[in-house]
C-alpha positions as CSV (number, residue, x, y, z in Angstrom):
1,X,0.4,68.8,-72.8
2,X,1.4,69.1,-68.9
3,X,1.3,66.2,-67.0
4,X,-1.8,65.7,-64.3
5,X,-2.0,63.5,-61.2
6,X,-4.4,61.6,-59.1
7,X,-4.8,62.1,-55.5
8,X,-7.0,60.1,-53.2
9,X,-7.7,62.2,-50.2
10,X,-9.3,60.5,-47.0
11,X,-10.4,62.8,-44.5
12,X,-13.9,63.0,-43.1
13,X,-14.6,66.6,-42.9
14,X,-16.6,67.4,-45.9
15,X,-15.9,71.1,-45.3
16,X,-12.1,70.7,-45.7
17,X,-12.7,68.8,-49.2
18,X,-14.1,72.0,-50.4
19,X,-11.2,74.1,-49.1
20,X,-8.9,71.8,-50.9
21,X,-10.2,71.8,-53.9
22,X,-10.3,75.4,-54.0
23,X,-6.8,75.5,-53.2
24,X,-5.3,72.8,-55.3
25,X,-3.0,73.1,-58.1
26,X,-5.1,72.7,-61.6
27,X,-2.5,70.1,-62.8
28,X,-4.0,67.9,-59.6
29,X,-7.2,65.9,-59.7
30,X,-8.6,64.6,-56.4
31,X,-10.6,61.6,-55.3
32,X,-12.5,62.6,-52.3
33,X,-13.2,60.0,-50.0
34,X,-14.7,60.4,-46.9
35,X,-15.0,56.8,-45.5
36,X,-12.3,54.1,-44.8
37,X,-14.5,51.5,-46.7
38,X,-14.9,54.2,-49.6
39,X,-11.0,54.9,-49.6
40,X,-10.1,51.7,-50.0
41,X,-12.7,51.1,-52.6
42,X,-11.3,54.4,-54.7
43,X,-7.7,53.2,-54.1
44,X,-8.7,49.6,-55.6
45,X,-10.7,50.9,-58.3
46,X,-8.2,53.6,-59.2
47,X,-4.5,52.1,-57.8
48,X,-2.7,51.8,-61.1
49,X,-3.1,55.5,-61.5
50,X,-3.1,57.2,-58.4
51,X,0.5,59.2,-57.5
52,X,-0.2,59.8,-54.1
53,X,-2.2,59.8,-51.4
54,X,-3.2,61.5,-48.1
55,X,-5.3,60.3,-45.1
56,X,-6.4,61.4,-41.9
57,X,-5.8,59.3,-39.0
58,X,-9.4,59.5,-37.2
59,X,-12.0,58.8,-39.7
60,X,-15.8,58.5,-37.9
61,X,-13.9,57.5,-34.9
62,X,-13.9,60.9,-32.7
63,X,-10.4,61.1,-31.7
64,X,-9.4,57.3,-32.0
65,X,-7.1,56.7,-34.5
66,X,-8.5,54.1,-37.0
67,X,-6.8,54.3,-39.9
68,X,-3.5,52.6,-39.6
69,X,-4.7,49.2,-40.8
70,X,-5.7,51.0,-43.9
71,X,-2.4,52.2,-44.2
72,X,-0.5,49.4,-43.8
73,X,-3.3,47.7,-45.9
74,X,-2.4,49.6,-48.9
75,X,1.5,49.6,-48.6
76,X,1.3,46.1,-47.9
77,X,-1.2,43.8,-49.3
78,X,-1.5,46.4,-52.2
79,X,2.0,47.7,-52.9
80,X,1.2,51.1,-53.5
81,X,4.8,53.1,-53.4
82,X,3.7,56.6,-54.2
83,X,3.7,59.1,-51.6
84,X,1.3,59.1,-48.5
85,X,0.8,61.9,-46.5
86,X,-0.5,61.6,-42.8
87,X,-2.6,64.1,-42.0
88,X,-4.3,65.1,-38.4
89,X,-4.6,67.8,-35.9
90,X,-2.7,65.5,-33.9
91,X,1.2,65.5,-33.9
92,X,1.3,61.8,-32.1
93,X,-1.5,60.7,-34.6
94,X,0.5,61.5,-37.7
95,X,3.4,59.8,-36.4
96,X,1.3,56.9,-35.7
97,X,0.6,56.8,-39.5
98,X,4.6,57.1,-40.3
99,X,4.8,54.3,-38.5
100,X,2.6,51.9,-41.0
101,X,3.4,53.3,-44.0
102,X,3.2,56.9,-44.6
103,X,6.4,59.2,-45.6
104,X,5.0,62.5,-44.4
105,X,2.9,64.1,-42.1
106,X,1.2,67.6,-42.4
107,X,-0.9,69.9,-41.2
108,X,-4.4,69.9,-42.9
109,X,-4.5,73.4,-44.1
110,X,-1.1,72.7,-45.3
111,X,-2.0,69.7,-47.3
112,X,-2.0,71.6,-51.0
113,X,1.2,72.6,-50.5
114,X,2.8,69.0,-49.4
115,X,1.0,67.6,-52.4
116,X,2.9,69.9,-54.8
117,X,6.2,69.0,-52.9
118,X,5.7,65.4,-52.8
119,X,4.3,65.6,-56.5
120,X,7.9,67.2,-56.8
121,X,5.7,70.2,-58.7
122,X,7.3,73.1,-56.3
123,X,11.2,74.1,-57.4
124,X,13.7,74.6,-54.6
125,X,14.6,77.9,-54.2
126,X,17.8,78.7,-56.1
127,X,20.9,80.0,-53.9
């Protein structure tokens, strides 16, 4: 039997949840949460089983970025040392995230494809 994973994704846009899960590798189940408090709540609930995780950096904020804390919150206090993936529209927003605790950064559209890297599900090409 292949091997799944968990992935808690935090983003706000209901819209791109849909997209992603219409794009996301079978082997890969999501937890959607679209709040900081429900993130964190999924994350607790779920943290000895969760591989990885991705999370936008403006959550019900416009475009003020309010989830570092989280971030460092779950690195931290929590210990989680999967993968975390920033993800925003905003080049200076993601780096904002690297800064707390995330590894990588991508572009939201691109997010199913990082997951499988990260995941270390996609081979290197061969030379």
């Amino acid at each position: 039997m292949e091997k799944s994973f968990l992935v808690l994704i935090l983003d706000d846009e209901f819209h791109l949840h849909e997209i992603w899960k219409k794009m996301i590798d079978k082997r890969i189940k999501i937890l959607h949460a679209y709040t900081i408090e429900q993130a964190e709540e999924l994350f607790k609930a779920n943290q000895d089983k969760i591989d990885a995780m991705a999370i936008d950096a403006c959550i019900q904020s416009g475009f003020v970025p309010n989830t570092p804390t989280l971030v460092a919150k779950i690195r931290g206090t929590f210990e989680f040392k999967g993968p975390m993936i920033a993800i925003s529209g905003n080049p200076d927003f993601g780096e904002k995230l690297k800064e707390v605790g995330c590894d990588h950064k991508s572009a939201k559209l691109d997010l199913p494809q990082m997951i499988l890297k990260v995941l270390g599900l996609v081979q290197s090409p061969k030379p």
